[in-house]
N, C-alpha and C positions, 0 to 999 in steps of 0.2 A: 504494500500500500504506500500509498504517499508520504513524506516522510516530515509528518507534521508531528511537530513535539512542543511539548509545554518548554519554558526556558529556566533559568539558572535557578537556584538554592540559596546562590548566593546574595550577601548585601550589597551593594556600590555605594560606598559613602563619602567621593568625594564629588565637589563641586568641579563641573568642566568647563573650558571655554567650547563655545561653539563654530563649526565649521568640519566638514569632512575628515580630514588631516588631522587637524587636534583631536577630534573624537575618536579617529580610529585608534592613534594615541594613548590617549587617557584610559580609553576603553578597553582595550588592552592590558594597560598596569591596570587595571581594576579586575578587571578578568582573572589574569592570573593571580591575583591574590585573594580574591574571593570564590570566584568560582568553578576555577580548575578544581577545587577538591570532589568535586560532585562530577562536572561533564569533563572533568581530565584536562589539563591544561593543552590537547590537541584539541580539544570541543570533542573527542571521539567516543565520552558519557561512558557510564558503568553497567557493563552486561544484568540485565534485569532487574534494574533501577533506574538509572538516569539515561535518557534515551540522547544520542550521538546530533549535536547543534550542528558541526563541521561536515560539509558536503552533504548538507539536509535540510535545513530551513530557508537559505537562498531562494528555493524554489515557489514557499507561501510569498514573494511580495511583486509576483509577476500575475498575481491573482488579484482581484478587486479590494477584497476587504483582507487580502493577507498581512498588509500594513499592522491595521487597526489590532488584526488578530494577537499579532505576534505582543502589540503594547498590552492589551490588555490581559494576555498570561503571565507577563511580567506584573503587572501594575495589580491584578487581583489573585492570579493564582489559581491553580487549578487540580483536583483532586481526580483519581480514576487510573484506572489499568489502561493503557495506549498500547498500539503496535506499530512500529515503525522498524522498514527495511524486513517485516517479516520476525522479528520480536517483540516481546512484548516488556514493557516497563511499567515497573507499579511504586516507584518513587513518589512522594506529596511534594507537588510546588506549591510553595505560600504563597501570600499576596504581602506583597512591597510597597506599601503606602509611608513608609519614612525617605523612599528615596525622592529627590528633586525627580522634576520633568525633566531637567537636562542629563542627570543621570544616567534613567531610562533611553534616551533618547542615544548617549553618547554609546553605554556597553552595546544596546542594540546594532548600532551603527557597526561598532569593530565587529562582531559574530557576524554579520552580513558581507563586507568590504573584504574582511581581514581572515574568514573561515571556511566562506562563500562564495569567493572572487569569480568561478566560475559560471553560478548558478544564477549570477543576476541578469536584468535585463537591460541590455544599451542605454534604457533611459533613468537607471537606479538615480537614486537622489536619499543622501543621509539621511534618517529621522530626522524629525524635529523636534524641539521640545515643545513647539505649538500643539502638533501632533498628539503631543502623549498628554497635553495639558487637555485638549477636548473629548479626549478618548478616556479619561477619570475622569472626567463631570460625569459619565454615566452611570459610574456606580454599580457596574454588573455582576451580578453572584456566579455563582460555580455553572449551573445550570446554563445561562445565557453563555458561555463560553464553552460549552462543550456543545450547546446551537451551531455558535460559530463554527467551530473544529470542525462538527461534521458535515458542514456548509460546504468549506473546504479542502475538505478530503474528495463528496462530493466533486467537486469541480476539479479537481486533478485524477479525479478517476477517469473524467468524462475526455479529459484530453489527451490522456496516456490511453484508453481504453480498457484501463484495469477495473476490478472493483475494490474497492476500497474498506475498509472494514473500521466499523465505530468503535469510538472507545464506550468499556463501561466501567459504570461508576464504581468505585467503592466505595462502600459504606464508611461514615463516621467513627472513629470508637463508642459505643456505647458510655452513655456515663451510669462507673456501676454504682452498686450499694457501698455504705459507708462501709470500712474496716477495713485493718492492713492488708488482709489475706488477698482481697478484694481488688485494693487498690494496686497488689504490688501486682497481680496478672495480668491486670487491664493496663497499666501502667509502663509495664513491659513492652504491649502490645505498640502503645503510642511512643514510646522511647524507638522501637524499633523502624518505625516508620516513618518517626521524625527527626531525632536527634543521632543514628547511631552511624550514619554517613561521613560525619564529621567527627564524634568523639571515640565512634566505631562499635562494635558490636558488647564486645567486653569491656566498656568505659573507658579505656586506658588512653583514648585518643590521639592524635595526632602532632608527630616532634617538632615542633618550631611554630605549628599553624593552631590547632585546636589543644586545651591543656588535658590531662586526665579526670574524670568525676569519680571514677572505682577508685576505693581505695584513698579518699582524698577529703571530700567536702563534705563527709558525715563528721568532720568534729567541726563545722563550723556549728552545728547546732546546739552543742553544748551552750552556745549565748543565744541570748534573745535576741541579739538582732540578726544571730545567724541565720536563723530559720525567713525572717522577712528578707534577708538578702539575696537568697535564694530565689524566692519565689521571683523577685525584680527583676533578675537578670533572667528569669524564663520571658516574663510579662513583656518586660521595654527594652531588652536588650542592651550588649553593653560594648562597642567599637576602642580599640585603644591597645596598644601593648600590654601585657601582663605578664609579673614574673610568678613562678610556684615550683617548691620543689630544686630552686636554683636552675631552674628552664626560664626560657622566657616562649612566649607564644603572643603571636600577631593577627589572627583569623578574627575574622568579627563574630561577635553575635547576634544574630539576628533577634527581634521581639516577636513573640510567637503568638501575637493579638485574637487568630485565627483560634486557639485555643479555647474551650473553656473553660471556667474556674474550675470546675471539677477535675477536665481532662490535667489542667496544670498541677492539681494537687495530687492527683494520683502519679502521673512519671515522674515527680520527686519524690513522692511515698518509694518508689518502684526504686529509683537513682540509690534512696539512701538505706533501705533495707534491702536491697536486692543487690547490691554494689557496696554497700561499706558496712554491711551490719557488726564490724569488729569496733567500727567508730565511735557506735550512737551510746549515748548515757543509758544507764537503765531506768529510765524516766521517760526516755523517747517514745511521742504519738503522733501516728501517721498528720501529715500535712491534712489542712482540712479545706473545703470550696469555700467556708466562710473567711480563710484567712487570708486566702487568695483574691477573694472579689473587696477585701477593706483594702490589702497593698495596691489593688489599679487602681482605686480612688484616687490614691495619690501622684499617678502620672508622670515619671520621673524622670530626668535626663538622664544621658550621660555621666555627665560630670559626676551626679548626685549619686548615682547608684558606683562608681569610683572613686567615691569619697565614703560609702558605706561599705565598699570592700576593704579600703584601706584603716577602717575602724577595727572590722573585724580582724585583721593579718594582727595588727597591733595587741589585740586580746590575744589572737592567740601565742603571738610571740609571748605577751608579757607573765603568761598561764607556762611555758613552756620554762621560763625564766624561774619562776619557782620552786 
């Protein structure tokens, strides 16, 4: 089938200048440092998860609304089992509403220009961030993008003469019943299909890029604000250098808004009895959805939620010192 794929995992969190050249550029160092880890820094994606951007997606912007399509899997996100090239990939792309319109505009531009060079059309013309600015005012859920998808598959079926095959959905996690037992299965489930690309399967994640969770951030709960620090950096996400362990690691992290309180309380219930239960005080109760839906009240930057890390390293240094 046509080889229409959802795009990156990753963040893009800087500001770019605008124009061709610069974006393919910037878009590029952005690329490789966000979201090689998921579509492989050749774009050529993970056997049975991340499906292959390089010498694939080219093809959706010689199509009508292939444009629009391609913004708005970046900009909202999209859930489901795909086939592409004849595999299938069952990865979750988020929705990226912290990134600028130029952002968007700029990684799109290098995956196309810089991934794609063959598959464009004489009359290609970079994204824009006009573009991607009128294509979010729509505000479209999962549903209306997998319309879209199969719009487009559609019509590349029709010109190849293939037939094309839809994706289907996959379901939600379930949000289960309270309790650790509960939470850590279901928890697992959503760890696995969210988070484990990056920090990888057995928590231990990735040297330089993603830091380790196993075996690690069950003693931040020992404090009170360890436990809210946590749930913040799943909630709003945290971009910036960090050192742990005497590593240092550069990968962003994404905020996983798409989430809900529930699904957030249970893969850290999961994270830290299923990954560090040598850590937890014997005091320790599973993360709760009420404790999750008080911390997004708060709404937090950056900065703040790196200023609440740097509180908690300090306990625990000064615990460690005694």
């Amino acid at each position: 089938m046509a080889r229409l794929t959802w795009l990156f995992t990753a963040v893009c969190a800087l500001a770019l200048a605008a124009g061709a050249s610069t974006a393919r550029a910037d878009g590029k160092s952005i690329f490789v440092s966000n979201c090689a880890v998921c579509h492989q820094p050749d774009g050529k994606g993970a056997p049975g998860v991340y499906p292959p951007l390089a010498g694939s997606v080219g093809r959706d912007v010689a199509l009508k609304d292939g444009r629009n399509y391609l913004i708005d899997v970046l900009s909202f996100g999209m859930g489901g089992k795909i086939e592409s090239g004849g595999d299938s990939f069952e990865g979750d792309m988020p929705p990226w509403p912290q990134l600028s319109d130029q952002d968007v505009a700029d990684v799109l531009t290098y995956v196309l220009t810089g991934l794609n060079s063959n598959l464009l059309p004489a009359n290609f013309k970079p994204i824009s961030a006009d573009e991607v600015k009128a294509e979010r005012a729509k505000q479209l859920n999962a549903a209306a993008i997998h319309t879209e998808r199969d719009a487009l598959v559609k019509e590349l079926g029709s010109k190849t003469g293939k037939a094309a095959a839809s994706p289907v959905a996959l379901a939600s996690p379930a949000a289960p019943a309270a309790g650790a037992s509960t939470a850590r299965a279901d928890g697992k489930g959503i760890f696995v299909s969210n988070c484990a690309v990056c920090h990888q399967p057995d928590g231990k994640g990735a040297p330089g890029v993603y830091p380790p969770v196993a075996d690690s951030v069950g003693r931040y709960v020992v404090f009170k604000d360890g436990r809210t620090y946590l749930i913040d950096v799943v909630s709003f996400g945290m971009g910036g250098k960090i050192d742990f362990g005497g590593d240092s690691y550069e990968g962003e992290m994404p905020p996983w808004q798409q989430l809900s309180d529930q699904n957030v309380a249970d893969v850290l219930t999961y994270v830290l009895t299923g990954l560090n239960p040598k850590l937890l005080p014997s005091d320790f109760k599973p993360i709760s959805a009420d404790e999750v839906k008080a911390e997004r009240t708060k709404r937090l930057n950056s900065a703040a939620i790196h200023a609440e890390r740097d509180s908690v390293i300090k306990e625990l240094g000064d615990k460690a010192a005694k």
